[in-house]
C-alpha positions as CSV (number, residue, x, y, z in Angstrom):
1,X,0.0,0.0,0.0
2,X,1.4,3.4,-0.7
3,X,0.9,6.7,1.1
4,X,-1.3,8.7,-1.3
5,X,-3.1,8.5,-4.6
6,X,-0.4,10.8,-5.9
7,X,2.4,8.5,-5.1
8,X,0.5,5.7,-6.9
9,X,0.4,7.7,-10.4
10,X,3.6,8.8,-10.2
11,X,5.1,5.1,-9.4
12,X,2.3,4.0,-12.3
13,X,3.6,6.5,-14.8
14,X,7.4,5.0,-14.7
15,X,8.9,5.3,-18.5
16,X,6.3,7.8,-19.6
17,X,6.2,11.4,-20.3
18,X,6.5,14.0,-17.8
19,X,6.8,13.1,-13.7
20,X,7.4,9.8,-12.0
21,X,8.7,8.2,-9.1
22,X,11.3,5.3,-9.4
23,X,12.2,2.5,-6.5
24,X,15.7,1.7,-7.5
25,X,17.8,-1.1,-6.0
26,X,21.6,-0.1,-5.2
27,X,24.1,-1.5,-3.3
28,X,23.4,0.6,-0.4
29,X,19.4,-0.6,-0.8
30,X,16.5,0.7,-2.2
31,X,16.6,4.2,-3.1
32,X,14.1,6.5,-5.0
33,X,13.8,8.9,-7.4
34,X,11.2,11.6,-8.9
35,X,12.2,11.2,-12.9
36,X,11.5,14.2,-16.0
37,X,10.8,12.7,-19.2
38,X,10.6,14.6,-22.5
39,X,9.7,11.7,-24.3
40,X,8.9,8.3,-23.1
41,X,11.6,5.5,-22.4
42,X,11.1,3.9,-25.3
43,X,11.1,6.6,-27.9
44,X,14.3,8.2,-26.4
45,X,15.8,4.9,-26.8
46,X,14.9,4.7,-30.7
47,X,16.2,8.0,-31.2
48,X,19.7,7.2,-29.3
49,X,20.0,4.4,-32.4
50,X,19.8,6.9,-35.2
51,X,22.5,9.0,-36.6
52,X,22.4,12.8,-35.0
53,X,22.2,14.1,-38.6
54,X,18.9,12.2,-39.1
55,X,17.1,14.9,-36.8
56,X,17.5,18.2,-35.6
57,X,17.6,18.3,-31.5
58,X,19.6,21.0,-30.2
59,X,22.3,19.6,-28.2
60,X,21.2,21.2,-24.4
61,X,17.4,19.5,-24.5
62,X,17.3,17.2,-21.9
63,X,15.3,14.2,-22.5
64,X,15.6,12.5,-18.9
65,X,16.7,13.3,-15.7
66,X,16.0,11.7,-12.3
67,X,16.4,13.6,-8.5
68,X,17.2,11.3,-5.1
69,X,14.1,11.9,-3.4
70,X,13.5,10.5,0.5
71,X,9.9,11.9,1.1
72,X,6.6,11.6,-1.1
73,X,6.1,14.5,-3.2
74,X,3.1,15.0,-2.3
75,X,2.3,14.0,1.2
76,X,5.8,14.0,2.8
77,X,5.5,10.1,3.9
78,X,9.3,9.0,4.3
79,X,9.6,6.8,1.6
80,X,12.4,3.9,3.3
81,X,9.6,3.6,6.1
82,X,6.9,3.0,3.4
83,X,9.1,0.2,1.5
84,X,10.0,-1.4,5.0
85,X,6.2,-1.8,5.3
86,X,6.1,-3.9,2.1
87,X,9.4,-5.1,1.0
88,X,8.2,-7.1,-1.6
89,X,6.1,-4.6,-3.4
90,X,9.5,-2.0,-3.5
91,X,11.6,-5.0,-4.7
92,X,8.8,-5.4,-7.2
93,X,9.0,-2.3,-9.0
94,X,12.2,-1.6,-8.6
95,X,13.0,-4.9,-11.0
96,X,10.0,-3.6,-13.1
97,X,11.9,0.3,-12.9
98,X,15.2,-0.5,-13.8
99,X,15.1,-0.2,-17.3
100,X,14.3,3.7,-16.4
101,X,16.9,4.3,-14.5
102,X,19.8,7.5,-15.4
103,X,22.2,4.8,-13.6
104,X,23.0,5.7,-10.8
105,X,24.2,2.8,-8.3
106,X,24.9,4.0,-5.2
């Protein structure tokens, strides 16, 4: 169970455009993240397999970028006491998030 009905999107909307919230597993534990996305995960991966001359995006767009984030956005709910309350759900999606990830492991 998470803390709010905003928490819930934003964990839902993982990979998509604009805001979410990612569970990532590191080697110091689960850690969390509130993501930007210009485009979804899967387009900005299709455009990193074409040449740079076959479109025109100005070199200082950013596509993606992810903030550490220890509270809900929304409620404030500290978000390592919410995944101690349900391991297995955090473990979950982080598997399920990783593909999102700006890769960062610690």
């Amino acid at each position: 169970m998470l803390c709010c009905h905003l928490l819930t999107n934003l964990i839902d909307n993982a990979g998509q455009r604009g805001l979410a919230v990612l569970v990532c597993k590191t080697d110091a534990g689960l850690r969390f993240a509130l993501q930007m996305r210009a485009v979804t995960a899967d387009n900005e991966n299709t455009m990193k397999k074409f040449p740079k001359s076959s479109f025109s995006l100005p070199e200082n767009v950013t596509l993606s970028e992810s903030l550490r984030i220890r509270h809900c956005p929304s409620c404030g709910t500290r978000l390592d006491e919410l995944a101690t309350k349900d391991p297995s759900l955090f473990a979950r999606l982080a598997d399920e998030q990783r593909l999102y990830q700006n890769n960062w492991e610690t």
